[in-house]
C-alpha atoms as an extended CHARMM CRD file, in Angstrom:
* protein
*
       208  EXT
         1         1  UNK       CA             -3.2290000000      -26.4830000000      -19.0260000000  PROA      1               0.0000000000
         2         2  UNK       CA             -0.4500000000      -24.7510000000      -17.5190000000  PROA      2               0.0000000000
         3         3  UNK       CA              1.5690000000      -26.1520000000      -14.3460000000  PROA      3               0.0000000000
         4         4  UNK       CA              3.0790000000      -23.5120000000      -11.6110000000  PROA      4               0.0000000000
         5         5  UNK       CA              5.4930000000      -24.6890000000       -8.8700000000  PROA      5               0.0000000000
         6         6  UNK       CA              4.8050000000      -23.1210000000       -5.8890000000  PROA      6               0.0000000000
         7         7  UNK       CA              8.4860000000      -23.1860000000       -3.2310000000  PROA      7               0.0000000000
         8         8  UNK       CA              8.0180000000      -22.4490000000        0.3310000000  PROA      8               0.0000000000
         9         9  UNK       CA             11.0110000000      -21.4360000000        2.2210000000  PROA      9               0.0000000000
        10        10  UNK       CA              9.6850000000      -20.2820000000        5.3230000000  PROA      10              0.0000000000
        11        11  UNK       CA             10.7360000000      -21.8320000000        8.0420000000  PROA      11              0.0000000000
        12        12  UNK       CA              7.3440000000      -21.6850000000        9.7970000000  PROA      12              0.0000000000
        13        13  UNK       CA              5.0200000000      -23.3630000000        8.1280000000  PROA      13              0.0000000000
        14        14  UNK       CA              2.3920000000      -20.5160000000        8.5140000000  PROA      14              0.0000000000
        15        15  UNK       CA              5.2870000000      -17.6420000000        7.9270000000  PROA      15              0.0000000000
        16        16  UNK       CA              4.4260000000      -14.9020000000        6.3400000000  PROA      16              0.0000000000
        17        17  UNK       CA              6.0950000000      -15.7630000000        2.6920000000  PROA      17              0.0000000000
        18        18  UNK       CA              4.3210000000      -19.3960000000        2.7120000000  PROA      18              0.0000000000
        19        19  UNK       CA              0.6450000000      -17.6320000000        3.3250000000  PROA      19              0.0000000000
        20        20  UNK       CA              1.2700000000      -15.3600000000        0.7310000000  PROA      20              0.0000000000
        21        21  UNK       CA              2.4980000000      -18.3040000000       -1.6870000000  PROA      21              0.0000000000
        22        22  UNK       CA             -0.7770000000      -19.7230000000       -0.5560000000  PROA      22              0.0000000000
        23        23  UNK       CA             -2.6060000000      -17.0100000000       -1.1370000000  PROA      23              0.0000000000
        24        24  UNK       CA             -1.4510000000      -16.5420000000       -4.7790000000  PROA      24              0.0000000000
        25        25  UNK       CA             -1.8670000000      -20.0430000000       -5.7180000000  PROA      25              0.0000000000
        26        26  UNK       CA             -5.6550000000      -19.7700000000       -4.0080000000  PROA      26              0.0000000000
        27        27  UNK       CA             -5.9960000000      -16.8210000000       -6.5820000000  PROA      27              0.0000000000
        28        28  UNK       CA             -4.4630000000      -18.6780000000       -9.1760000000  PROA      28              0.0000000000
        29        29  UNK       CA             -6.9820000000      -21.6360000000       -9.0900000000  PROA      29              0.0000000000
        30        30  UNK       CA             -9.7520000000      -19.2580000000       -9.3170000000  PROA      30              0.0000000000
        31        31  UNK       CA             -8.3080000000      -17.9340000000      -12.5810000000  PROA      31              0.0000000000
        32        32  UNK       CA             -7.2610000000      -21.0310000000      -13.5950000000  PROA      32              0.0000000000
        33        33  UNK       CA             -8.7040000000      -23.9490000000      -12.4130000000  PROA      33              0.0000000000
        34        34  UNK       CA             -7.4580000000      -26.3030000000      -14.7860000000  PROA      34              0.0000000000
        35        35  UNK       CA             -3.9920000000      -26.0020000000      -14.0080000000  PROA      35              0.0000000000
        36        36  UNK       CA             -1.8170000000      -28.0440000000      -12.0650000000  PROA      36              0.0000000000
        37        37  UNK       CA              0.2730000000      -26.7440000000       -8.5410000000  PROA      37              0.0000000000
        38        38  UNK       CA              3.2660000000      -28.6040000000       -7.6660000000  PROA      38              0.0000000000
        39        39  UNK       CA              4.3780000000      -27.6180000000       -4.2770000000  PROA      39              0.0000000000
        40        40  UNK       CA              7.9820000000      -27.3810000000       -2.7300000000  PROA      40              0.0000000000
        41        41  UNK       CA              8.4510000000      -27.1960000000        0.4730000000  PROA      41              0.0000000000
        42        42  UNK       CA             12.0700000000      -26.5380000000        1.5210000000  PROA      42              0.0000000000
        43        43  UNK       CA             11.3310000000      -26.8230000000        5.1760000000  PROA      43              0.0000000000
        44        44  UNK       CA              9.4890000000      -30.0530000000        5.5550000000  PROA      44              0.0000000000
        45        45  UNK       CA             11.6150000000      -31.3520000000        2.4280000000  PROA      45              0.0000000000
        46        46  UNK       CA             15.2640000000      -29.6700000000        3.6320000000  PROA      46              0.0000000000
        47        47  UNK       CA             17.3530000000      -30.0280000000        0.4790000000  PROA      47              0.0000000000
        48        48  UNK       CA             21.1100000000      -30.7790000000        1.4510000000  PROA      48              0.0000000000
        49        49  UNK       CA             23.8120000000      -27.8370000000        0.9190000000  PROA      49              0.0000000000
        50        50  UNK       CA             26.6880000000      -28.7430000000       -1.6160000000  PROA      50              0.0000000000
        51        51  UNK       CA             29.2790000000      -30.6030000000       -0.2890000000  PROA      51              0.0000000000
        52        52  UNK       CA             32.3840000000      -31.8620000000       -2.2540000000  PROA      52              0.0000000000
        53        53  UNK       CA             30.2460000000      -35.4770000000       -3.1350000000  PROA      53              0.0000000000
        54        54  UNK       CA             27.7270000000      -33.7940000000       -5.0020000000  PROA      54              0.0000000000
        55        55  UNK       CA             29.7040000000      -31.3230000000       -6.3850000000  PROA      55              0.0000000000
        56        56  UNK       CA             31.8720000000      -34.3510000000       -7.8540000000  PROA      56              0.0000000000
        57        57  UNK       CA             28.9620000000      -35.8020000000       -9.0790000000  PROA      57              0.0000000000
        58        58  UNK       CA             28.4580000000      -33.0920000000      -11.0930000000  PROA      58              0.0000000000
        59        59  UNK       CA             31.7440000000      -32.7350000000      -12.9580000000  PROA      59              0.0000000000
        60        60  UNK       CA             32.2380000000      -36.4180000000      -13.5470000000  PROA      60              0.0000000000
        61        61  UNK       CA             30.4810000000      -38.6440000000      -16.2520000000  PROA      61              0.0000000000
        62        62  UNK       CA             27.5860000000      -40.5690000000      -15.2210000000  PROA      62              0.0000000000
        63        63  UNK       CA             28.8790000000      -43.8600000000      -15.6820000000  PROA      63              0.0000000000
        64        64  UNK       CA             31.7520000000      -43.0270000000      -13.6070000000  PROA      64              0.0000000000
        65        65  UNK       CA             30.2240000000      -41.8520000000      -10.9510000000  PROA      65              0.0000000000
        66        66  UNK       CA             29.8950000000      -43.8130000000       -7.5610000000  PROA      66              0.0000000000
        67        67  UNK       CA             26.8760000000      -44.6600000000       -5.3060000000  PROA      67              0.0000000000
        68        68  UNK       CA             26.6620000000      -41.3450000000       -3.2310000000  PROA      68              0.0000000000
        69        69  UNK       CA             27.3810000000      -39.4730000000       -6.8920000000  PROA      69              0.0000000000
        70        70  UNK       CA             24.7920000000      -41.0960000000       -8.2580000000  PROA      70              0.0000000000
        71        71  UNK       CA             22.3160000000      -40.2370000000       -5.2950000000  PROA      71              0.0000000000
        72        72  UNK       CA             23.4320000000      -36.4670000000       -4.7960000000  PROA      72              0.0000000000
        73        73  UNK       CA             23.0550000000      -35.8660000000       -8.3010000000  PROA      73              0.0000000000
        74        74  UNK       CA             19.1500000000      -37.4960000000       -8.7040000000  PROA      74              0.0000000000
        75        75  UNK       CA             18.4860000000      -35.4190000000       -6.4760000000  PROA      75              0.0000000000
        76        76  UNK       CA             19.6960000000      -32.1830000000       -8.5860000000  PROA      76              0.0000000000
        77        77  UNK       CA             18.2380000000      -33.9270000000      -11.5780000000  PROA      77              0.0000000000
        78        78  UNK       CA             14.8890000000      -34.1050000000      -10.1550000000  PROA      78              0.0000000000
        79        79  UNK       CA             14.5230000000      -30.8570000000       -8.8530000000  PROA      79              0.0000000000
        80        80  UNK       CA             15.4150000000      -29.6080000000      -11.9610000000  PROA      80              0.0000000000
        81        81  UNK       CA             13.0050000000      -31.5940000000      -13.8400000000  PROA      81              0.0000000000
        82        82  UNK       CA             10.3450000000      -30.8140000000      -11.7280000000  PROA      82              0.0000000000
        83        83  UNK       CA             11.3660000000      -26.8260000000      -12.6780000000  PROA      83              0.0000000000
        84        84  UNK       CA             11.6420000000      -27.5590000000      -16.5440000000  PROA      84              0.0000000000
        85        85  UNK       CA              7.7830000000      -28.6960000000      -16.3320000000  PROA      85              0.0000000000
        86        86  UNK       CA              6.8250000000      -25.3560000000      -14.5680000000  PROA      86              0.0000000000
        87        87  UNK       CA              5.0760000000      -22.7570000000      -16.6440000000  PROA      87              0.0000000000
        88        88  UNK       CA              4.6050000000      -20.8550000000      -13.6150000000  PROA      88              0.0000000000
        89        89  UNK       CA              6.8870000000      -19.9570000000      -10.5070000000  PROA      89              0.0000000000
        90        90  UNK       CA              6.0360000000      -18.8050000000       -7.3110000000  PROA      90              0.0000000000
        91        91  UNK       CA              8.6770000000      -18.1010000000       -4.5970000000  PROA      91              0.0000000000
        92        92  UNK       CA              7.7500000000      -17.6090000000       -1.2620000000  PROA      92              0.0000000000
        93        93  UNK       CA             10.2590000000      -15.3130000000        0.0770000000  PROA      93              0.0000000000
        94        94  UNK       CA             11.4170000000      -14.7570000000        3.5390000000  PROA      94              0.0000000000
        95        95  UNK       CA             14.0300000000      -12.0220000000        4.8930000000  PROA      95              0.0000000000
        96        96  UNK       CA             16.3620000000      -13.9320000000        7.1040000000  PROA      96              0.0000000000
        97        97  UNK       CA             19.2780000000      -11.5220000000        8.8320000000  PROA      97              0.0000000000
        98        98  UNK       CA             19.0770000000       -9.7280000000        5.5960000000  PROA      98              0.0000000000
        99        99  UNK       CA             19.4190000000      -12.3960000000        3.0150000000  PROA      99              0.0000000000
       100       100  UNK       CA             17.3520000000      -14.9840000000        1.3280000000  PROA      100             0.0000000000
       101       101  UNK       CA             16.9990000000      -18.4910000000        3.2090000000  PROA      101             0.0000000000
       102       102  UNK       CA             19.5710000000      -20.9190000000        3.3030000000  PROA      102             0.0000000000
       103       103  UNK       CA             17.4000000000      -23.4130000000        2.0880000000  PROA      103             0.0000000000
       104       104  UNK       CA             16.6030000000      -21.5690000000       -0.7790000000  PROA      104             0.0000000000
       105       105  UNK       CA             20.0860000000      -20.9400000000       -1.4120000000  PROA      105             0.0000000000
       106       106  UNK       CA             20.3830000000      -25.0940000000       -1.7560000000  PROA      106             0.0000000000
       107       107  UNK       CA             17.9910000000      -25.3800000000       -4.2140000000  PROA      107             0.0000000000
       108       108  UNK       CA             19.5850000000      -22.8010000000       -6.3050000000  PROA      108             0.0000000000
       109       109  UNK       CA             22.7860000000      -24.4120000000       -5.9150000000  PROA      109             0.0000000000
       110       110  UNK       CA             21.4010000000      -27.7750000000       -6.8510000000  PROA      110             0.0000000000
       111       111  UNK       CA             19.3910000000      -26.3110000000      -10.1590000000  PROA      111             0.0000000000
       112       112  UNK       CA             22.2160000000      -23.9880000000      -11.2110000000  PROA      112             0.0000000000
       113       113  UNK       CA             24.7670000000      -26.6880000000      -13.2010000000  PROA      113             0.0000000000
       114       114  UNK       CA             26.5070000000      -25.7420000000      -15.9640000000  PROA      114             0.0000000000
       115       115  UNK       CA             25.6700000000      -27.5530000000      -19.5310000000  PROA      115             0.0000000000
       116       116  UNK       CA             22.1010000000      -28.4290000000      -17.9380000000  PROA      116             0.0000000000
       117       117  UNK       CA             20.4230000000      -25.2780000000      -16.7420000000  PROA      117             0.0000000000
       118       118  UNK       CA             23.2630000000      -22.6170000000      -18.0450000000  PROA      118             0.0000000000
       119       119  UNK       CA             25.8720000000      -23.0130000000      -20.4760000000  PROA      119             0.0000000000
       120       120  UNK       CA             28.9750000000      -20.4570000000      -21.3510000000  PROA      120             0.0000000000
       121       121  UNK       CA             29.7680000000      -19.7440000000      -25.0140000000  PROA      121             0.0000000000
       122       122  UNK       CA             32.1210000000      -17.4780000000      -26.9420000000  PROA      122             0.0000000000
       123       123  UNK       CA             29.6570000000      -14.0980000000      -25.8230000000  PROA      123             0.0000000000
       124       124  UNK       CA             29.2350000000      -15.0980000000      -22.6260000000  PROA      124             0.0000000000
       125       125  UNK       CA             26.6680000000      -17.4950000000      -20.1650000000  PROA      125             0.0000000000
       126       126  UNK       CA             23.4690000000      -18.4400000000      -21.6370000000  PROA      126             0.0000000000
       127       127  UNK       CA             20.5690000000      -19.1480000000      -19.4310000000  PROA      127             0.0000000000
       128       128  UNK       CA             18.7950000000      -22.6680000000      -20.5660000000  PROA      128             0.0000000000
       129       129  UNK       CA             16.0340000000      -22.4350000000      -18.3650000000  PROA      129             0.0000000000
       130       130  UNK       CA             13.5380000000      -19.6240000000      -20.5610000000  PROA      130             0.0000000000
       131       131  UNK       CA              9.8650000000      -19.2490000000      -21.0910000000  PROA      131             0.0000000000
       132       132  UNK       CA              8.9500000000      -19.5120000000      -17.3020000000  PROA      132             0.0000000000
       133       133  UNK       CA              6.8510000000      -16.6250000000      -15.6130000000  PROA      133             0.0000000000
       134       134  UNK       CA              8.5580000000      -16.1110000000      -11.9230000000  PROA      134             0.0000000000
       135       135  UNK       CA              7.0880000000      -14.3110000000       -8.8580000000  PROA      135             0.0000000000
       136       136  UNK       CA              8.5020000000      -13.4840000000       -5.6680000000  PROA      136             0.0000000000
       137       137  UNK       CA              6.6310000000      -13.1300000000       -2.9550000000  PROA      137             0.0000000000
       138       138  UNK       CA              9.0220000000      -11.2830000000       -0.5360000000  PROA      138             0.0000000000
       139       139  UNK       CA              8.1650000000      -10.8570000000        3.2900000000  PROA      139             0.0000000000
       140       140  UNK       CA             10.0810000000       -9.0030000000        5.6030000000  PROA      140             0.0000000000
       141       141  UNK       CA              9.6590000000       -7.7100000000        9.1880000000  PROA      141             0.0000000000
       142       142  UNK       CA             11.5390000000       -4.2730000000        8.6940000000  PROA      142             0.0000000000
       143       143  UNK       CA             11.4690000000       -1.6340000000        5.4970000000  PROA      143             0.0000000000
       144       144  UNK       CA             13.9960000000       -2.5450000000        2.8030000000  PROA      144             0.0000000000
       145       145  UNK       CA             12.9220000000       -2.5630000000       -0.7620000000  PROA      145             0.0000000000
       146       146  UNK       CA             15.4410000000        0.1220000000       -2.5620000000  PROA      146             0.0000000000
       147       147  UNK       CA             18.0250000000        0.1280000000        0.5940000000  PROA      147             0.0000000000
       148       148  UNK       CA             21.8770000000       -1.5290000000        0.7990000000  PROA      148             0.0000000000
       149       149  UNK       CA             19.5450000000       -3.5250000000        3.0050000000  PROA      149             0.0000000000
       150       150  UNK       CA             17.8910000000       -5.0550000000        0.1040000000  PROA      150             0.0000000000
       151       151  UNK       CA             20.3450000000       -8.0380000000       -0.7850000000  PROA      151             0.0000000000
       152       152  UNK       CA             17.2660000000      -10.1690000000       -1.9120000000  PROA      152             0.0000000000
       153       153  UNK       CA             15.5950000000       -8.9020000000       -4.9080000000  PROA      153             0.0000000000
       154       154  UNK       CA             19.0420000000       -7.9040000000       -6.9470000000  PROA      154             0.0000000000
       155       155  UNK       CA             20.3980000000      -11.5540000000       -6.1270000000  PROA      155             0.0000000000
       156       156  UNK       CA             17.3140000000      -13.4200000000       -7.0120000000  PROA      156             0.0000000000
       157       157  UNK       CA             16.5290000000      -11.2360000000      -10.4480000000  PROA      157             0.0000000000
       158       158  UNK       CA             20.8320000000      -12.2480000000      -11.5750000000  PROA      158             0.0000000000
       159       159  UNK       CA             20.6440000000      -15.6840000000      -10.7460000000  PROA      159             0.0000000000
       160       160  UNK       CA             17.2790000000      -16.2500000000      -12.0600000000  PROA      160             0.0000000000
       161       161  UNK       CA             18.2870000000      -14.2920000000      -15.2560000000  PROA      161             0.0000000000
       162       162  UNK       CA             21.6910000000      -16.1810000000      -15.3050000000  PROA      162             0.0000000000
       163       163  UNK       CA             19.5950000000      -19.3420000000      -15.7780000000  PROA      163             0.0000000000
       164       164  UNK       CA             17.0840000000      -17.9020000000      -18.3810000000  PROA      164             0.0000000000
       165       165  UNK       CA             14.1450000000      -16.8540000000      -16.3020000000  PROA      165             0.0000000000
       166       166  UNK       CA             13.8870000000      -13.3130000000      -17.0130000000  PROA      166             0.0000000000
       167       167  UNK       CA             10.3010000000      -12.4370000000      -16.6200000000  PROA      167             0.0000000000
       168       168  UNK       CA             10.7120000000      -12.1900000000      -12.7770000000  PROA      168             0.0000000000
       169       169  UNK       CA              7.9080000000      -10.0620000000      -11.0890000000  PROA      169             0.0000000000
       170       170  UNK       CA              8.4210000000       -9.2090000000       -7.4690000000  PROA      170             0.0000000000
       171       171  UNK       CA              5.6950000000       -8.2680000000       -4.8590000000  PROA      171             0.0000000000
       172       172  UNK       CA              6.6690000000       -7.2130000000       -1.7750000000  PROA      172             0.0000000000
       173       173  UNK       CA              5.0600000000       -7.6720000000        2.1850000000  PROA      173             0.0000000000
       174       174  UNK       CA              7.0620000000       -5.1480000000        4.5650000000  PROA      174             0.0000000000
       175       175  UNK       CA              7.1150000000       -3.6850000000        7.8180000000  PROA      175             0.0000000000
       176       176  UNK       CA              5.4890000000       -7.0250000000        9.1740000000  PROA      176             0.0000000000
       177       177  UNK       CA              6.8430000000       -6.8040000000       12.2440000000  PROA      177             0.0000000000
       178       178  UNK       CA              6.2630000000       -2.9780000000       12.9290000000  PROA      178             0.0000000000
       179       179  UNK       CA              3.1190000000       -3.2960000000       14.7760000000  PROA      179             0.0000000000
       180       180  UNK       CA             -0.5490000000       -5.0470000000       13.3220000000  PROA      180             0.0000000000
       181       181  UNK       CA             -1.9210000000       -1.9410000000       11.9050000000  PROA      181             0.0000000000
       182       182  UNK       CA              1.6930000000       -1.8860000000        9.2510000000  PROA      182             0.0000000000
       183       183  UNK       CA              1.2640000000       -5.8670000000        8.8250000000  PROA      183             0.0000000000
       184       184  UNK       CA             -2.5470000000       -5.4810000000        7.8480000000  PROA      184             0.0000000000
       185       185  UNK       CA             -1.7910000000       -2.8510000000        5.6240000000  PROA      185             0.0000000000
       186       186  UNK       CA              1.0790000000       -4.1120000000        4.2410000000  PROA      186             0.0000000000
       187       187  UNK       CA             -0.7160000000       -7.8510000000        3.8440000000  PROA      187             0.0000000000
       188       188  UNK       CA             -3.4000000000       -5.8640000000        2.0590000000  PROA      188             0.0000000000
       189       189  UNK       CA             -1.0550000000       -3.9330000000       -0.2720000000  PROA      189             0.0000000000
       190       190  UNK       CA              0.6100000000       -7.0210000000       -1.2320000000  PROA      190             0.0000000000
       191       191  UNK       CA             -2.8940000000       -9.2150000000       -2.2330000000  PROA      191             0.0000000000
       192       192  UNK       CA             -3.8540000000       -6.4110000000       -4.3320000000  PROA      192             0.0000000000
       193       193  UNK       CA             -1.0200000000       -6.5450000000       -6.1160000000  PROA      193             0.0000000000
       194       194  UNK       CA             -0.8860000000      -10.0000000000       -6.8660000000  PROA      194             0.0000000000
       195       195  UNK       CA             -4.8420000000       -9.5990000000       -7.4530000000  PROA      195             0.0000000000
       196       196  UNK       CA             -3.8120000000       -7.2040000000      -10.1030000000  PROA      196             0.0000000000
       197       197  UNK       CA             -1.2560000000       -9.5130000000      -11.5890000000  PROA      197             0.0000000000
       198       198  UNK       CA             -3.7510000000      -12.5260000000      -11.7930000000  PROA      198             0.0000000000
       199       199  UNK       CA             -6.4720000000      -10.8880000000      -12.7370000000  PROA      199             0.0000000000
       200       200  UNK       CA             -8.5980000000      -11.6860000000       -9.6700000000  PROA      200             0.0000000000
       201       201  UNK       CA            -10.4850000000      -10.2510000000       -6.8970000000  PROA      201             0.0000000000
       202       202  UNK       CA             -7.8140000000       -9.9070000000       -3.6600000000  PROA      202             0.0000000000
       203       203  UNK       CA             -8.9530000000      -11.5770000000       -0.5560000000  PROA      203             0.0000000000
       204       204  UNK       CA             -9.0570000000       -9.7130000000        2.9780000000  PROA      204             0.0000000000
       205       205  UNK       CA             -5.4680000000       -9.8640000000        5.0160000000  PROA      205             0.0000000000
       206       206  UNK       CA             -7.5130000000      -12.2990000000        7.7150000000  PROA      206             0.0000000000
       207       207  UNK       CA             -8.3630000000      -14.8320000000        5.0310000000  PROA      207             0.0000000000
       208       208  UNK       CA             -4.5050000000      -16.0760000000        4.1050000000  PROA      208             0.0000000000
């Protein structure tokens, strides 16, 4: 039994990335239905930016650390335990004024610690954080995959490499915003292609 951990980082519950997160996971279960879904909602569950407590906390020894330390960094610790037990990934991927969520952006910051998740040795950083199949569901109101536009996918697929996850598939929703007939089509292109990556049969647009 494999366990995937779903994040949602839309900031509408029903956005466009979260219903595709939904829908993969729905396809998922078919496929799988012994496997266990953690979900992570960054929206109903904000996760703080790093501020210069936590970012102490990091750097000094645990037994030295004070009470707001000691909180910031549980925090960090859970989130990355909760990532270590993933086999699975699934990113639900916004386009917010051309970059990924801020909330996303948090969590990264709070899974990202050097001598935990990464480490840096005489050839360079090592990612800790290896074996884990990642997919990003991006959605985005305008056109952008292969444009200067695109600051998502070449951000995500370094810092998710810099930590180790390298197998990092990305499936992208576009033109969302350019009218219903380009959202239906490009909600249908995007279910068939993570149909095709499960292995399942992809639902209609009007079902996620």
């Amino acid at each position: 039994m494999a366990t995937l951990l779903k994040i949602n980082t839309s900031l509408m519950e029903t956005g466009n990335a979260n219903r595709l997160a939904a829908a993969f996971v729905a396809l998922w279960r078919k496929r799988h239905p012994d496997d266990r879904v953690i979900t992570r909602d960054l929206t109903r569950g904000p996760i703080p930016h790093l501020d210069e407590t936590t970012l102490t906390g990091f750097f000094t020894p645990a037994e030295q650390r004070n009470p707001e330390q000691q909180a910031a960094v549980r925090l960090s610790d859970a989130l990355i335990a909760e990532l270590l037990a993933a086999d699975v990934v699934v990113l639900g991927v916004p386009m917010y004024n051309f970059g990924i969520p801020s909330t996303l952006k948090a969590w990264i910051d709070h899974v990202a610690r050097a001598g935990i998740t990464f480490k840096y040795t005489e050839n360079g950083p090592v990612g800790l954080i290896q074996g884990k199949q990642v997919f990003v569901l991006a959605a985005r109101g305008g056109v952008h995959q292969g444009t200067p536009q695109d600051t998502q996918t070449g951000y995500l697929r370094n810092v998710l490499g810099f930590l180790g996850m390298t197998d990092v598939r990305f499936v992208y929703a576009e033109g969302l915003a350019l009218g219903e007939a380009a959202k239906s089509q490009a909600e249908a292109a995007a279910l068939g292609q993570i149909a095709g990556l499960i292995g399942s049969r992809a639902p209609s647009p009007a079902a996620v």
